[in-house]
N, C-alpha and C positions, 0 to 999 in steps of 0.2 A: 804323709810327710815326704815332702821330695828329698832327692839325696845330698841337695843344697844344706836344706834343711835341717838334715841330721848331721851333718858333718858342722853346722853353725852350734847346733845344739849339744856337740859331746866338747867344740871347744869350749861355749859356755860355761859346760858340768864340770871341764878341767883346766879351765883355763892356767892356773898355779902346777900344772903339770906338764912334763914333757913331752909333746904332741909331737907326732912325723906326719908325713903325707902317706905312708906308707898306712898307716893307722886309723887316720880319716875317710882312706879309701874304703877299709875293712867296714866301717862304720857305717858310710853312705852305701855302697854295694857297686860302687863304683871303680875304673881301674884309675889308681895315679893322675896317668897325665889326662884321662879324662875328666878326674874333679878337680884338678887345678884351673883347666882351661872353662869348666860349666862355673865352678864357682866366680871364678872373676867378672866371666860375664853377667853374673846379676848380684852381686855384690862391688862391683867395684877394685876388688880388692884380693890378693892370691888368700890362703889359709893362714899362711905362715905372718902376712903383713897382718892379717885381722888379727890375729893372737898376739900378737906384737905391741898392737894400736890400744887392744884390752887393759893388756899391762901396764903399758908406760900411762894411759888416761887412769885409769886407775891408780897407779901411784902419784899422778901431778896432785890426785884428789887426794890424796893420804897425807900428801905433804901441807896440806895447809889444813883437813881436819885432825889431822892427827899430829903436832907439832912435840908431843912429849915420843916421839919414835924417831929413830935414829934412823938418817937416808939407807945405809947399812940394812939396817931390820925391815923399813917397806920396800927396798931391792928383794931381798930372800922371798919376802911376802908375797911379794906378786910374781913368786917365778922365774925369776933369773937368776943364772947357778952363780954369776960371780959378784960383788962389786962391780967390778971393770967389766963387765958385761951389760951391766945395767947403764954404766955413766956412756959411756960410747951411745947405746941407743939411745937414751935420755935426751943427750945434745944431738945427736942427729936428725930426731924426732922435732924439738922444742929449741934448739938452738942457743941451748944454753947447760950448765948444771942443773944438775934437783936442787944443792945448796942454791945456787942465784934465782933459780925458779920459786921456791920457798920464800924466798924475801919478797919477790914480784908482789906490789900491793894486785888485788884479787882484781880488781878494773883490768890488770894488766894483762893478768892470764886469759880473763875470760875475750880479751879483745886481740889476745892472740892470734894472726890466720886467719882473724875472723871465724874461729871455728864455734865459739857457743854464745849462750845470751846471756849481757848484762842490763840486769834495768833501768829504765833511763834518771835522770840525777842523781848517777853516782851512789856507791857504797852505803846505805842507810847507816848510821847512825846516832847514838841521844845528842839533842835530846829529841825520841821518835814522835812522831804525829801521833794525831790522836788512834787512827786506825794500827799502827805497827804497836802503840803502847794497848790497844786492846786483844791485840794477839796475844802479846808475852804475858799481858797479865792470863789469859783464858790457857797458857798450858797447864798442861797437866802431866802427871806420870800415873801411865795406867799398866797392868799386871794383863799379861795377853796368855791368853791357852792355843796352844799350834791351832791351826786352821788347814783343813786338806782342800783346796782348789783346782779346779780344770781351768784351762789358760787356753790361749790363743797367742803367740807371740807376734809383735808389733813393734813401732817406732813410738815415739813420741808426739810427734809430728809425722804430716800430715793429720789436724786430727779428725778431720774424717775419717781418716781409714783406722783411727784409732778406736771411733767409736762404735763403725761399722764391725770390729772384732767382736766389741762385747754382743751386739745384738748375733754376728753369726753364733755365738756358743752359745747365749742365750737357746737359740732356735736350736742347734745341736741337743743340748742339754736335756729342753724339751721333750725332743723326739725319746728319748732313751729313757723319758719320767724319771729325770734327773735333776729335776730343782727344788732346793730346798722351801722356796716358795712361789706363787703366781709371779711376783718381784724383788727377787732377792739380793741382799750388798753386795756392791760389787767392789772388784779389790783391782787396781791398779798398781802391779809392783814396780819400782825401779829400779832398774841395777846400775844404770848411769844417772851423771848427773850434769845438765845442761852448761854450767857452769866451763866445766873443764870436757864438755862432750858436742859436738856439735848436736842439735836437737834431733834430726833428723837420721844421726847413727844413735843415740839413745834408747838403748836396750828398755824394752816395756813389754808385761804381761798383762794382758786384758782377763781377768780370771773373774771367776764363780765361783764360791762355796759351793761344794758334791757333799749328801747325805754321807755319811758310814756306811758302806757295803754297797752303794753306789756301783753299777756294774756296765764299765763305759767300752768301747771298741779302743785299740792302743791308739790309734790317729788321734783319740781326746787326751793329750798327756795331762796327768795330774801333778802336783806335787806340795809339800806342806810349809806356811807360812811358819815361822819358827816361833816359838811361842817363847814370854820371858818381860822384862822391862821396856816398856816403851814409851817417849814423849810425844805427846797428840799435840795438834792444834788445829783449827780452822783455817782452811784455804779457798779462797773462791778466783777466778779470772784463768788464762791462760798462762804460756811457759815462762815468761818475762815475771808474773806474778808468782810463780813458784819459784822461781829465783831470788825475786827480791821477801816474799816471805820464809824462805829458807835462812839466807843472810840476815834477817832481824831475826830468827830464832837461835842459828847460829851466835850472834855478835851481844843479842841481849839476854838470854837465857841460857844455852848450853855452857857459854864460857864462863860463867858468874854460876853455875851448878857444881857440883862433887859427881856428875856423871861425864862421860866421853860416850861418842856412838861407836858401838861394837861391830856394825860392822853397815856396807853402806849397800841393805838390800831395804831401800824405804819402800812401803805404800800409801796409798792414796783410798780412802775409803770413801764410797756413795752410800747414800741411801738404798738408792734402786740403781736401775740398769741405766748411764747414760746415752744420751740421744742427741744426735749434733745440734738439735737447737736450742739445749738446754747446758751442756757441757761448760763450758766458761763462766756460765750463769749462777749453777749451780753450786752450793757451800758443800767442799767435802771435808773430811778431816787428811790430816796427812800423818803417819806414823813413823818415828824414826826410834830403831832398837838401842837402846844403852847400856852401860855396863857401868860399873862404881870406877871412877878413877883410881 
C-alpha cells in the first residue's frame, strides 16, 4: 500500500473524526509537506479538501435519505464541530443551504456541477413500467450474518479497472489458497453514491469472501461486511441503472415501508467473479442495510 494510500485509507476509517496533516503523515510514513504535495498530485485533491468533500457528499446524501433528521444532527454526524461550521462549507461547496439543498427536487442535485448521474427521463415514478414494478414487487428483506472480506479499493467507474480489481484479488487470493471456492461471490461495496457523488470519485471495494483463519500478507486488507437487516433486489446494466434502480426502490418501497436505511455502506452482490465482458450484462443483487423507523 503506497503512502497515498494509507493516508486515503485512515481518512476513510475516520473520516467523522478530527484528522491533522500532522497525523496522516504519522500514518503514511511520510513527512507533512511531503504528503500534502504526493497526495494532491494523484489525487487531485489536498487531505484536508478530500475530507471535506467526504463529509459535505455525504451529508447532501443524508439530507434527502434521511428527511426525519434534523440538518443540525447530520452536521454533528458527519464531523463538523459546529452548526456554523458546517453551513459556511455546505454553501461554499454547493452554493446554497442544506435547508434549500433538501428541497432541490433530486434531478437538481444530481445535475449539479455536473458532478453525478441522473437517469435519463427524469425521476421514475407510478405509475412504474413494467420492468421498475417488477423490481419493487421482487424486494425483499433478508437477515445477513457479517461476512469477513479481502478488498481491493477502486472507483466506480472506470469499469474496467473496476473489474480488473476483482480478477487481481481473485489471482492474489489464489496464490495464498485463499478462496473460499474455484469462483466465489463476489461483493462490491459502496460507500458513495453516484447520485450526489460524481462516479468516478465513488468510493468502491472490489472484495472476496476469505475462509476463517484465512492467513493473508497485511498488503490484502480485510475487513467485515456488518451483518443485520437488509433490502435486496435485482440489478442488472451499468451506473445510470443503478441510479435509476435505486430511486424506484427508494420512491416505491423504502418510503411506503416502517424501515429507513441505517446507514449508507450498500453492496452489490455477484454470483462469481465479474469479467468486463459480462459486468453490465450481468443480474446482480444489490443490498441496502435497514433499521425499524
Amino acid at each position: 500500500m503506497t503512502p497515498v494510500e494509507k493516508a486515503r485509507q485512515h481518512i476513510e476509517a475516520h473520516w467523522q473524526q478530527e484528522q491533522t496533516l500532522e497525523l496522516l503523515a504519522r500514518e503514511s510514513g511520510l513527512s507533512p509537506f511531503h504528503l500534502q504535495r504526493v497526495f494532491k498530485e494523484q489525487t487531485g485533491e489536498s487531505p484536508r479538501t478530500y475530507l471535506e468533500r467526504l463529509r459535505l457528499e455525504t451529508a447532501a446524501h443524508l439530507l434527502h435519505l434521511r428527511p426525519d433528521l434534523a440538518v443540525q444532527e447530520i452536521a454533528f454526524d458527519c464531523g463538523f464541530s459546529s452548526a456554523a461550521v458546517f453551513a459556511r462549507a455546505f454553501q461554499r461547496h454547493y452554493g446554497c443551504s442544506a435547508t434549500a439543498h433538501r428541497a432541490r427536487p433530486l434531478e437538481a442535485v444530481a445535475h449539479l456541477a455536473s458532478r453525478a448521474v441522473y437517469p435519463a427521463g427524469g425521476l421514475p415514478s407510478a405509475p412504474w413500467s413494467a420492468t421498475e414494478a417488477a423490481l419493487l414487487a421482487a424486494v425483499r428483506v433478508q437477515h445477513l450474518d457479517p461476512i469477513t472480506v479481502a478488498y481491493v479499493p477502486t472507483t466506480l467507474v472506470p469499469v474496467g479497472q473496476l473489474v480488473a480489481q476483482f480478477g487481481r484479488l481473485r489471482n492474489q487470493l489464489e496464490a495464498y489458497d485463499s478462496l473460499e471456492s474455484e469462483n466465489p461471490p463476489a461483493y462490491g461495496v459502496l460507500y458513495d453514491f453516484p447520485l450526489h457523488t460524481a462516479p468516478h470519485q465513488c468510493r468502491y471495494r472490489a472484495a472476496l469472501r476469505v475462509p476463517p483463519g484465512a492467513r493473508l500478507p497485511t498488503r490484502i486488507p480485510r475487513f467485515t461486511i456488518e451483518g443485520g437487516k437488509y433490502a435486496v433486489f435485482a440489478l442488472r446494466g451499468g451506473t445510470t441503472d443503478l441510479v435509476r434502480a435505486a430511486l424506484v426502490f427508494h420512491q416505491g418501497w423504502l418510503l411506503e415501508s416502517s424501515y429507513v436505511v441505517k446507514a449508507f455502506c450498500c453492496f452489490e452482490r455477484f454470483a462469481g467473479v465479474p469479467n468486463a465482458a459480462d459486468y453490465e450484462a450481468r443480474e446482480r443483487e444489490f443490498w441496502v442495510p435497514l433499521r425499524a423507523r
